[in-house]
N, C-alpha and C positions, 0 to 999 in steps of 0.2 A: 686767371690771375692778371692783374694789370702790371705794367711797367711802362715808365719812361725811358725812351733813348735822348741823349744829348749827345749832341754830335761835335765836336770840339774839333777845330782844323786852325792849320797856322796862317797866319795875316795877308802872307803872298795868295793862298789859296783861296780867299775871298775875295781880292782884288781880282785875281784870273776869272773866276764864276761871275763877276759882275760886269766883266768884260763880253759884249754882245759878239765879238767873233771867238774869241779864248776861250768864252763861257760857255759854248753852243754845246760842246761836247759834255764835258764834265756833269754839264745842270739836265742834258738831254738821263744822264745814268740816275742824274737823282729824280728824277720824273717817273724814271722807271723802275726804279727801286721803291716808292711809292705807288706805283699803281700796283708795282706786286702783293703790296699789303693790303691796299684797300683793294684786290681781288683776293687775296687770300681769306677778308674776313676779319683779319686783325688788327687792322688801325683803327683807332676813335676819333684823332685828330692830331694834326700835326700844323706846325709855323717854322716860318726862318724869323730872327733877331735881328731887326735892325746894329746893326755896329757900330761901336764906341757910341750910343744914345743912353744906356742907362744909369740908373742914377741909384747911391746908395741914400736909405735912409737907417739913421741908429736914433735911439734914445737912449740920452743919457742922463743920469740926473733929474730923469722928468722934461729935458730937453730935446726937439730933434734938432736932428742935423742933419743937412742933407747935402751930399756931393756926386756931381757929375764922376760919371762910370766909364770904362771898366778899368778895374782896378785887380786884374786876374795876375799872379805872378807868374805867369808863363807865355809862352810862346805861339801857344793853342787856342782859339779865342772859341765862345760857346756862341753857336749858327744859328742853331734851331734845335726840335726836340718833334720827339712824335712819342703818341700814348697808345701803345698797345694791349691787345687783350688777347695771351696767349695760355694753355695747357699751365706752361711752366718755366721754371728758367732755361734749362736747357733753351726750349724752343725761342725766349727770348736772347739769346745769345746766340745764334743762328741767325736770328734778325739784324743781330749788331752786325754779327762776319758780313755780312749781304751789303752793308750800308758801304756807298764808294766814298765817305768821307773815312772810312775806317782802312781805306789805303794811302793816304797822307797825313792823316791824325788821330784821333783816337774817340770812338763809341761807346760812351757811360750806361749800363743798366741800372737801372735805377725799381729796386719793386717799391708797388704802392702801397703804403700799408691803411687798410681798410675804416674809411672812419666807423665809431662804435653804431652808429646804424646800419650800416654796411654788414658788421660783423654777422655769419649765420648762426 
C-alpha cells in the first residue's frame, strides 16, 4: 500500500533547518530518518518545498486565477512529503512517529488511492 507523509512544521523551525550551523543537527536526523527508509525498502520518493513560492490556481467562471502562495491558516507550514510503500497503515504510521519533524509539528498520512489501472 502506498502513502504519502507531509511533514508540516512551524515557520521558526524552518528558518533554524536553513540555518547552516542551527541546521546542522536537526537536517543531520532528517538524513537519517530517510536513509532509514530507503534502507528499509520503503520510500519511492521524497522532496522538501520551497517556502512561501507557491501559487494558487482556481477556476472560476471559465476564468483562472492565479495567486501567489501560501495561504495555510495555520502556524505549521507544509516542508516536504515522502511516498512510501508499506504492508499497511499501521506500518505507515510508525513511519510518521520516526519523522523528527513529527517532534515540533505534525506528520499527515495520507493513503493513495489506486488509479483504476492500478486497481488488481
Amino acid at each position: 500500500m502506498e502513502f504519502v507523509l507531509t511533514f508540516h512544521q512551524p515557520a521558526e523551525v524552518f528558518e533554524i533547518n536553513d540555518d547552516p550551523v542551527r541546521g546542522a543537527e536537526p537536517m543531520q536526523a532528517w538524513r537519517l530518518y530517510m536513509e532509514a527508509m530507503a534502507g528499509a525498502g520503503v520510500l519511492r520518493g521524497a522532496n522538501r518545498l520551497e517556502q512561501f513560492a507557491g501559487t494558487a490556481v482556481r477556476v472560476r467562471g471559465g476564468k483562472r486565477q492565479v495567486q501567489d502562495g501560501p495561504f495555510a491558516e495555520t502556524k505549521e507550514l507544509l516542508g516536504g512529503y515522502a511516498l512510501i510503500d508499506v504492508a499497511s497503515v499501521d506500518e505507515a504510521l510508525k513511519w510518521a512517529e520516526r519523522c523528527p519533524g513529527s517532534a515540533v509539528g505534525v506528520t499527515m498520512v495520507w493513503p493513495v488511492r489506486p488509479t483504476p489501472a492500478q486497481k488488481p
